[in-house]
C-alpha positions as CSV (number, residue, x, y, z in Angstrom):
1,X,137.5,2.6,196.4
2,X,137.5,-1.0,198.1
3,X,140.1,-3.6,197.7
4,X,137.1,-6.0,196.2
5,X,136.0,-3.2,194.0
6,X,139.8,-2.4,192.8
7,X,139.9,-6.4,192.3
8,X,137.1,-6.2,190.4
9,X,137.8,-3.4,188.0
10,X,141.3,-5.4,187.6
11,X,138.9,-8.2,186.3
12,X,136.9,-6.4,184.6
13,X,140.0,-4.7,182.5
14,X,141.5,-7.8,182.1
15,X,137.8,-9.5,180.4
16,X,137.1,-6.8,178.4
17,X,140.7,-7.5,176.4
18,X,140.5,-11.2,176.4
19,X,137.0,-10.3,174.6
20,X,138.4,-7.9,172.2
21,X,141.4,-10.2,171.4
22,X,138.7,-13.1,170.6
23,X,136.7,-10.6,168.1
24,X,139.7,-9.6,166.9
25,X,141.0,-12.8,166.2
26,X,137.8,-14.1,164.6
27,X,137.4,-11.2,162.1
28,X,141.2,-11.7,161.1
29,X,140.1,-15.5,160.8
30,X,137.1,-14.9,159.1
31,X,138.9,-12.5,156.7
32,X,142.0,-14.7,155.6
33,X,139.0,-17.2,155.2
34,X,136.9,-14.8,152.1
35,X,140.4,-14.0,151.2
36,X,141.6,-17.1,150.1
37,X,138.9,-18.0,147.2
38,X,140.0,-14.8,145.2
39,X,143.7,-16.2,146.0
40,X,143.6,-18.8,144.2
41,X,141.3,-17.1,141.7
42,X,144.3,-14.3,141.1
43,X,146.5,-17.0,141.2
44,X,144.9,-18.9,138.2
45,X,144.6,-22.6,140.4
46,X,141.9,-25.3,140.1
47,X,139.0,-24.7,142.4
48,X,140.1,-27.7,144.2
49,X,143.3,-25.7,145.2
50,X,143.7,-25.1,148.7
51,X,139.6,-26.6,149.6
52,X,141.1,-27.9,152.8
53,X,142.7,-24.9,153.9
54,X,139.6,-23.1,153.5
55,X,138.0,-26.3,155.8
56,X,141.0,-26.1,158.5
57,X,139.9,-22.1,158.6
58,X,136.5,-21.9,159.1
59,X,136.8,-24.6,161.8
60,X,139.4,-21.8,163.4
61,X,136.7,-19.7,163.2
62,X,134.2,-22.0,164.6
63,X,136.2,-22.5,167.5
64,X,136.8,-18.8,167.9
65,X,133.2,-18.7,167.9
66,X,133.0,-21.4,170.6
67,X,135.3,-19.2,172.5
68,X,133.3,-16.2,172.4
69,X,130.3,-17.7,173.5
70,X,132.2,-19.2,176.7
71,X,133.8,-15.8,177.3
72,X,130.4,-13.9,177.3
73,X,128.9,-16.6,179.8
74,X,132.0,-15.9,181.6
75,X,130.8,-12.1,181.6
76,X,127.5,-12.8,182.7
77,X,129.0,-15.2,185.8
78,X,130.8,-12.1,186.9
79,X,128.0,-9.9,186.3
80,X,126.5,-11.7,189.1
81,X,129.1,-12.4,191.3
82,X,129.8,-8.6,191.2
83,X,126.1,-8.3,192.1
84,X,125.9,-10.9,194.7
85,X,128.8,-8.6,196.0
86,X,126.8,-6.0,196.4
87,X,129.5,-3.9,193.9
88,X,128.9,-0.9,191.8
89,X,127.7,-1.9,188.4
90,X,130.1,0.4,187.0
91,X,132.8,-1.8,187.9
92,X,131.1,-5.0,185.9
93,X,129.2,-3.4,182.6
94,X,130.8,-4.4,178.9
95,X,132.9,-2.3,176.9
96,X,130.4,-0.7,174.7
97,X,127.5,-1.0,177.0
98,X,124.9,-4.0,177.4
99,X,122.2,-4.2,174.7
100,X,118.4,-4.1,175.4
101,X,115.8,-7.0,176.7
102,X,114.5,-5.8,173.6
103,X,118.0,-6.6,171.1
104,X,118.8,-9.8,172.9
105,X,117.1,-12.2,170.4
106,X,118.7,-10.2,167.6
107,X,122.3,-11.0,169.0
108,X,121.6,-14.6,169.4
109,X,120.3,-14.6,173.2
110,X,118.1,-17.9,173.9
111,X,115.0,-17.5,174.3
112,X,112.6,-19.4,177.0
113,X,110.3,-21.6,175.2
């Protein structure tokens, strides 16, 4: 194996666990978030009770969303670096594989009008 392409499975390792910490993150977000409504249900407490906690949350989990999206553009920027390199694609492919032409709109891909 080449220094670049042992650089660039080092990359590659280290991506792929920044984007399963994001996920991660946002489905721990996103379940404290349905959480809390049957909290304070259980609880007994006005609806009004903890509204803005619930607002402070999902704007977590906006951001977390935000985040995900810049990671995955980040992927695709090394994609092509790693093809402009002339590397193994191997040493550049996602986790669990990259979904179909087909899929893409399904998983939020933009489309060309």
């Amino acid at each position: 194996m080449s220094k670049r392409q042992e650089i660039a499975r080092d990359v590659h390792t280290r991506l792929i666990a920044a984007e399963v910490c994001i996920d991660e993150a946002l489905a721990a977000t996103s379940d404290l978030n349905s959480f809390l409504p049957r909290a304070r249900q259980a609880a007994m407490l006005a609806v009004e009770a903890g509204h803005e906690v619930m607002e402070e949350v999902a704007e977590a989990c906006n951001q977390l969303l935000k985040s995900r999206a810049a990671m995955v553009r980040a992927h695709r920027k090394l994609s092509t670096l790693a093809e402009e390199l002339s590397l193994p694609p191997s040493m550049f492919g996602g986790a669990y594989g990259k979904p179909s032409a087909a899929a893409a709109p399904f998983i939020g891909h933009r489309q060309a009008a």
